[in-house]
N, C-alpha and C positions, 0 to 999 in steps of 0.2 A: 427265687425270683420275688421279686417286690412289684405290688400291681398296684399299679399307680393309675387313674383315668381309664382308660381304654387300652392303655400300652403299658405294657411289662418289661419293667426296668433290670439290670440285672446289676448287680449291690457293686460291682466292677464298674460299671457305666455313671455312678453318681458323685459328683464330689467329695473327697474327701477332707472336709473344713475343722476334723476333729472335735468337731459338736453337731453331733445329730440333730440341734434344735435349728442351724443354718442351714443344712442342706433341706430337712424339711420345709423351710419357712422361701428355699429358692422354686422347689415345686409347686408349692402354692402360690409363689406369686410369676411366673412363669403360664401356669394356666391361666390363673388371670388375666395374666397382657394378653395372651394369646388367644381368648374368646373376645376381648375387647383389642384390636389393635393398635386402632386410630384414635384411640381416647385418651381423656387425663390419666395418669397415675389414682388420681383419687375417683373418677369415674369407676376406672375397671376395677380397685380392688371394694369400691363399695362401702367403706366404710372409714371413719377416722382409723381407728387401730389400723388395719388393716394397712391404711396409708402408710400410718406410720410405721409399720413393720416393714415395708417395702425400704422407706427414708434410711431405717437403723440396720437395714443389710446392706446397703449402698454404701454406708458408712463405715461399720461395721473392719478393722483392722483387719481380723485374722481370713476374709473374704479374699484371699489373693488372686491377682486375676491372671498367674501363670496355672494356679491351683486349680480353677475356673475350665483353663481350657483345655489345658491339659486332660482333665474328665470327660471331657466333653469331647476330645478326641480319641479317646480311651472308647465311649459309647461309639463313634464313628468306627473306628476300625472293627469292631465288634458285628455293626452293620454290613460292613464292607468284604465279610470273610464268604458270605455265600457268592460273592462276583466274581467271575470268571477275568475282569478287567477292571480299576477304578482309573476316573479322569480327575488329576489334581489340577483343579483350577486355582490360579494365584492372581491377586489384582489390590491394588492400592486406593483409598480412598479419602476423605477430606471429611472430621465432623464438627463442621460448623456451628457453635450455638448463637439462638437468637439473642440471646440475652449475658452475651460474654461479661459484661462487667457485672456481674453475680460470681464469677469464678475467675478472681484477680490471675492464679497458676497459670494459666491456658498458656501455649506455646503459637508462635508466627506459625501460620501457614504459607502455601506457593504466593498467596497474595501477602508480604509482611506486615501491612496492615492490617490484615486479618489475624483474629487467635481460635485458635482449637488444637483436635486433638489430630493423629495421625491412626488410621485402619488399614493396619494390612488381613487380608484374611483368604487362606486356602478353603476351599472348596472341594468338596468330594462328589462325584457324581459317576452314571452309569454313563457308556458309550452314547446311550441311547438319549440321554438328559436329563437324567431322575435324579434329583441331587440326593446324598447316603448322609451330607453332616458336616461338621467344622473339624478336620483334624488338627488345626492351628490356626491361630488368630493373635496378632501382634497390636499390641497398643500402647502409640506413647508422644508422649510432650515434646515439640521440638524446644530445642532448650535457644536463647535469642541470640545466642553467642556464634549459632551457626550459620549464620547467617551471614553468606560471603563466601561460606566454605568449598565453593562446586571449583575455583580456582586451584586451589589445592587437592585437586582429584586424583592427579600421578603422580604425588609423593605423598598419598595414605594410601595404603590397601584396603582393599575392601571390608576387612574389618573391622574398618574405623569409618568405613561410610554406610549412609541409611538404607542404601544399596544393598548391604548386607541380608538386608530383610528377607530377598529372594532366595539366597541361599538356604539362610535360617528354616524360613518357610519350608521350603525341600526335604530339608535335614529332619526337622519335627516331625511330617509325616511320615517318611520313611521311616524313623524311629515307632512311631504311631502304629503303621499299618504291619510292620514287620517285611520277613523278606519272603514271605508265602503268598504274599496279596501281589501280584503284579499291577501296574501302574503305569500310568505314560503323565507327565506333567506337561501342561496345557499356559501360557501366556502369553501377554500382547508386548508389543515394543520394549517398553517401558524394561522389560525382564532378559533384554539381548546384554548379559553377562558372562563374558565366558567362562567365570569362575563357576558360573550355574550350569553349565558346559560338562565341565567338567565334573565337579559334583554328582551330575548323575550319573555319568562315567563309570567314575568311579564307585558307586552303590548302586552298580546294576540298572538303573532303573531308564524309561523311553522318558522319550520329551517331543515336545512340537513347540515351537517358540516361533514371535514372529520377529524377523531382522530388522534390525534399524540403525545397524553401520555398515560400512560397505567396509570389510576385513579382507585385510591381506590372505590368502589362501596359498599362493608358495607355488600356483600353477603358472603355466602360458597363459592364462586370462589375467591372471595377476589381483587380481580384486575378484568381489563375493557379486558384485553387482552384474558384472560384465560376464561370471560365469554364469549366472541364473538367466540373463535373458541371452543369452545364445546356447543354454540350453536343449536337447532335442525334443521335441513336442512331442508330449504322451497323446493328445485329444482334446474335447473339447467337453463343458460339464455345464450344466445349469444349476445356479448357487442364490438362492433366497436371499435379500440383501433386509434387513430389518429397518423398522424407523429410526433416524439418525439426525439429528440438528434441525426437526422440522420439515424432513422429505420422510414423505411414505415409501413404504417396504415397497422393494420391485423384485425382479427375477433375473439376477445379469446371465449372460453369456460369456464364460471365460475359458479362454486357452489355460493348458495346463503341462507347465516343462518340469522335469528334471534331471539333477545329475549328479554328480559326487564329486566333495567339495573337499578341500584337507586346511580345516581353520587354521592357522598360525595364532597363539598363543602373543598378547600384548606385549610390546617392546618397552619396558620399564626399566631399560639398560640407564638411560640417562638420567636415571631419577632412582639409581638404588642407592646410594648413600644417604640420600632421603628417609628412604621407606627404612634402610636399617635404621634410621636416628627414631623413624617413631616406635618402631619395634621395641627399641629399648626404651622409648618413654613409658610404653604400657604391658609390661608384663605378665600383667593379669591377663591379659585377652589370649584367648585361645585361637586358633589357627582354622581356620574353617574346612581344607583342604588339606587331604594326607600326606601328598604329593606333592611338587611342583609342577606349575604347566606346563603341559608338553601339547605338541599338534594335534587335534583332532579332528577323525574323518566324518565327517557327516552327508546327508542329503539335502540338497535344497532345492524346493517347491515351487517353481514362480506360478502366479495365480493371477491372471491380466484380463481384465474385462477391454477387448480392443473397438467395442463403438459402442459407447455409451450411449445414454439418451441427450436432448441437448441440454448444456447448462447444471447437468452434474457431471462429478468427479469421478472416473470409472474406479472399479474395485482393484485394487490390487494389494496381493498376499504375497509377499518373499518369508518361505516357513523353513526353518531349518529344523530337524528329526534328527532322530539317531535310526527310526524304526525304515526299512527297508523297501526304496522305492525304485522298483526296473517296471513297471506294469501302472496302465493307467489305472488300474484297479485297485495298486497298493496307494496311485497317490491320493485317487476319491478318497479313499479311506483319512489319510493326514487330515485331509480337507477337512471331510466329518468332523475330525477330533478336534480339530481348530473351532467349530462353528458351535460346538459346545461350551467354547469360553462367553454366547453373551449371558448366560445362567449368572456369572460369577458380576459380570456389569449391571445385573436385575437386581440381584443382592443388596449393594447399597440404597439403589429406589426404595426396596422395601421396606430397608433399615431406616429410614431418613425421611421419609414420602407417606409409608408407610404406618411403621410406628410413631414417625414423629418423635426420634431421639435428639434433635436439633434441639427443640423447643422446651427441652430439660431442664430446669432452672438450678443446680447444685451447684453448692459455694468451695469447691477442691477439684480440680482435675482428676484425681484419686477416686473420685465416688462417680464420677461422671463415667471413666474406662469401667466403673464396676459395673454401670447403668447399662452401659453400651454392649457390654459382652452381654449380658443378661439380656436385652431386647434383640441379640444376635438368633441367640438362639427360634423367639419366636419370628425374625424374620424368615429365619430358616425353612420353618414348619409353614405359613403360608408360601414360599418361594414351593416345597415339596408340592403341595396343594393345586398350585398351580398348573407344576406337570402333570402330577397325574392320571386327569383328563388327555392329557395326549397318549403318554405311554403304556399307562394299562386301562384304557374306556371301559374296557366289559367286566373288570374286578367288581365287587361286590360291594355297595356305601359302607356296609357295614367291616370293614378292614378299617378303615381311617374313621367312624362314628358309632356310637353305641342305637339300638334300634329307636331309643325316645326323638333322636334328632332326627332322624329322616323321618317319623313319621310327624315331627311338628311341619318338618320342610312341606311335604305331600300336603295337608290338610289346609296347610297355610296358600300355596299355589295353585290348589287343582280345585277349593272351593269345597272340600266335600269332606264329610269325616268317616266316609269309608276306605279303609285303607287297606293296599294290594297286599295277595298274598305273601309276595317276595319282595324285598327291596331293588330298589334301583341298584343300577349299574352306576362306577363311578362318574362316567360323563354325562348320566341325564342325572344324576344329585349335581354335581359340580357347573353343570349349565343353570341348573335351576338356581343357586345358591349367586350363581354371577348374575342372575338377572333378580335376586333382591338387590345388590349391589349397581342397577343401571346395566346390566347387560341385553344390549336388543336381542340378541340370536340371531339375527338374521343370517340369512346360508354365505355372505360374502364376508360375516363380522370374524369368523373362527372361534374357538376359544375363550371362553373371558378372560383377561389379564389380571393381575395380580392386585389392580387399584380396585376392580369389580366386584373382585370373589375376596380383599378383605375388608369391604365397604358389606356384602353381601352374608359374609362370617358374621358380622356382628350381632348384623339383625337377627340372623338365625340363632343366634346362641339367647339374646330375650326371647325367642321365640321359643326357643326349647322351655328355657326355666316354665312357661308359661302352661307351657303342656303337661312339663310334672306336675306341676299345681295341682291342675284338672284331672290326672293321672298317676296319683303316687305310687299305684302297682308298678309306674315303668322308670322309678327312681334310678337316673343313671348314675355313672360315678363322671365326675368331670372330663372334656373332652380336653384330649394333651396332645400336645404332638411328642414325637419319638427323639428328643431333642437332649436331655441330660443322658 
């Protein structure tokens, strides 16, 4: 083992860039973002070199950024082997920079006028919401040629669409976690592909997805829509609705049906001489699916808030599973695993909002995806930071901080420089650390959020350096998150 910071690395879990002088030089500047979040590049690493060693690993050729995550998934499943369950969360993102004409490469985004880059990124997390790590992460340039291309959707196959990502995504983790770690894959609309369907089908694995075509199913209902709401009602559930466009989090009341569904497989009859013509355009491409499609049986979830409040939009969830639902019990359960996915929608805030990856000035596309996975990783570790507090409160600070930082936090908050004999628990560290950050506390605020405690990280990390000063008996080693 290699002890790095506070957290022990294992020589499996680190990059393998074939120069020990790059993976070193990612660890250090990785803790650096990571104590500084919301700062400049030359804020956090402090000094000209430093800067510049940051610039020429960004750069830096032999940095590959499948090499990158690959590792970095490698360290994820590694996490993920004492779990009785992992949630693969999958979601797509947008990275905008401010200052696009600095990096002539950039590719159109959803807005053509717009240029940047495109983020797909899995998510690993407990049932519970504790996120484990990145076991994949996808980044790339839309190239301007594509533009047009969503008309010719039923004479490409999916592996010649961006679409494919979702499958990809599946595949890498699977490969990642192996076939010991069980799994249920977790995503929004966006992810209703039946080749993803399939896919896990086919490699064992659960899913919850949420619908967003109404598909032939082969029954007397005839469509996917019509058999979910006439569905048999399991009961009735209370489901926490989060903040969303400007409305504060409520509490809906929804009815909750299901029943078993048998998908039909897409009808691409009239468009296979198509799809052989590109087949044989691209030879190189690999086939993402071992099989060809065939029917699959599934569950579907309907999840209907039926009286909303006035002037919003009630909640509803149509989630199709593979995992087994006769029992109101089995369906809470989907639900749960659904409500897990906004972990994966916090992720880009922090990336973005956060770190402040937007605002990156680099002259390549190339160095900017190296930037990005590299600030992934310390989004990550504030995203973990922030569960915490919910999931394990009475854990010990000292698991996630070496003893010099809780006792700068203590002396720094309570006024006094007598300090208890035991450290805090992680939710009175992590309360306290959101209310450097502007956290009121108050009994109705909950939790500090992620803008709080890594507004509230920062300060406390000068505040540390400060205490060692004053204190070089309590010299720590830099505080990291469990991230390479």
């Amino acid at each position: 083992m290699i002890e790095v910071g506070h957290t022990a690395l294992s020589n499996t879990g680190l990059p393998d860039f074939r120069d020990q002088r790059l993976t070193a030089r990612l660890v250090r500047l990785v803790t650096d973002l990571f104590a500084h979040p919301n700062a400049s590049v030359s804020q956090a690493r402090g000094s000209w070199a430093a800067t510049q060693a940051a610039y020429r690993f960004w750069h830096h050729s032999a940095v590959d950024v499948r090499t990158l995550s690959r590792s970095v998934g490698d360290a994820t499943a590694q996490r993920c082997r004492d779990e009785p369950q992992v949630v693969l969360l999958q979601d797509t993102t947008e990275i905008r920079p401010t200052a696009p004409a600095r990096c002539p490469d950039l590719g159109p985004l959803a807005n053509a006028e717009s240029r940047g880059l495109w983020l797909h990124t899995t998510l690993a997390a407990t049932p519970a919401g504790l996120p484990l790590g990145l076991p994949q992460q996808e980044i790339w340039t839309r190239a301007p040629e594509m533009r047009g291309h969503a008309t010719q959707r039923f004479v490409t196959p999916t592996e010649g669409k961006e679409s494919a990502r979702w499958v990809r995504g599946l595949q890498a983790a699977q490969q990642q976690l192996g076939p010991e770690i069980a799994h249920v894959t977790v995503a929004d609309r966006e992810a209703d592909i039946f080749e993803l369907y399939a896919l896990a089908e086919q490699a064992g694995g659960d899913f919850v997805l949420r619908a967003t075509q109404n598909r032939a199913i082969g029954e007397p209902a005839g469509r996917l829509a019509e058999a979910a709401t006439t569905a048999p009602l399991l009961g009735q559930q209370s489901v926490s609705v989060v903040r969303h466009d400007g409305r504060p989090g409520r509490t809906a009341q929804v009815t909750i049906r299901a029943t078993t569904v048998t998908l039909q497989p897409p009808a691409y009859q009239s468009y296979a001489a198509a799809r052989r013509r590109w087949w044989a355009e691209h030879p190189e491409v690999t086939p993402l699916l071992e099989r060809p499609l065939v029917p699959l049986t599934l569950q579907v979830v309907e999840v209907r808030e039926e009286t909303p409040p006035a002037n919003t939009p009630p909640l509803h969830w149509r989630l199709l599973t593979s995992l087994p639902v006769t029992t109101l019990t089995e369906a809470t359960q989907v639900v749960a695993l659904y409500r897990v996915r906004w972990l994966v929608e916090r992720f880009p805030f922090v990336l973005k909002s956060g770190c402040r990856v937007e605002r990156l000035q680099l002259a390549t596309a190339a160095r900017l995806e190296r930037a990005v996975l590299t600030y992934s990783l310390v989004a990550w570790g504030i995203l973990r930071l922030t569960v915490l507090a919910r999931t394990t409160p009475q854990a010990p600070c000292t698991d996630v901080v070496p003893p010099a930082t809780w006792h700068a936090l203590h002396v720094f908050t309570e006024r006094t420089p007598v300090l208890p004999a035991t450290p805090p628990d992680l939710a009175t560290f992590l309360a306290a650390v959101g209310r450097l950050g502007g956290h009121l506390g108050r009994s109705r605020d909950g939790p500090p959020g992620p803008k709080t405690l890594w507004q509230g990280w920062t300060r406390l990390m000068d505040l540390t350096e400060l205490w060692v000063i004053e204190h070089p008996d309590e010299l720590p080693s830099p505080v990291r998150p469990p991230c390479v």
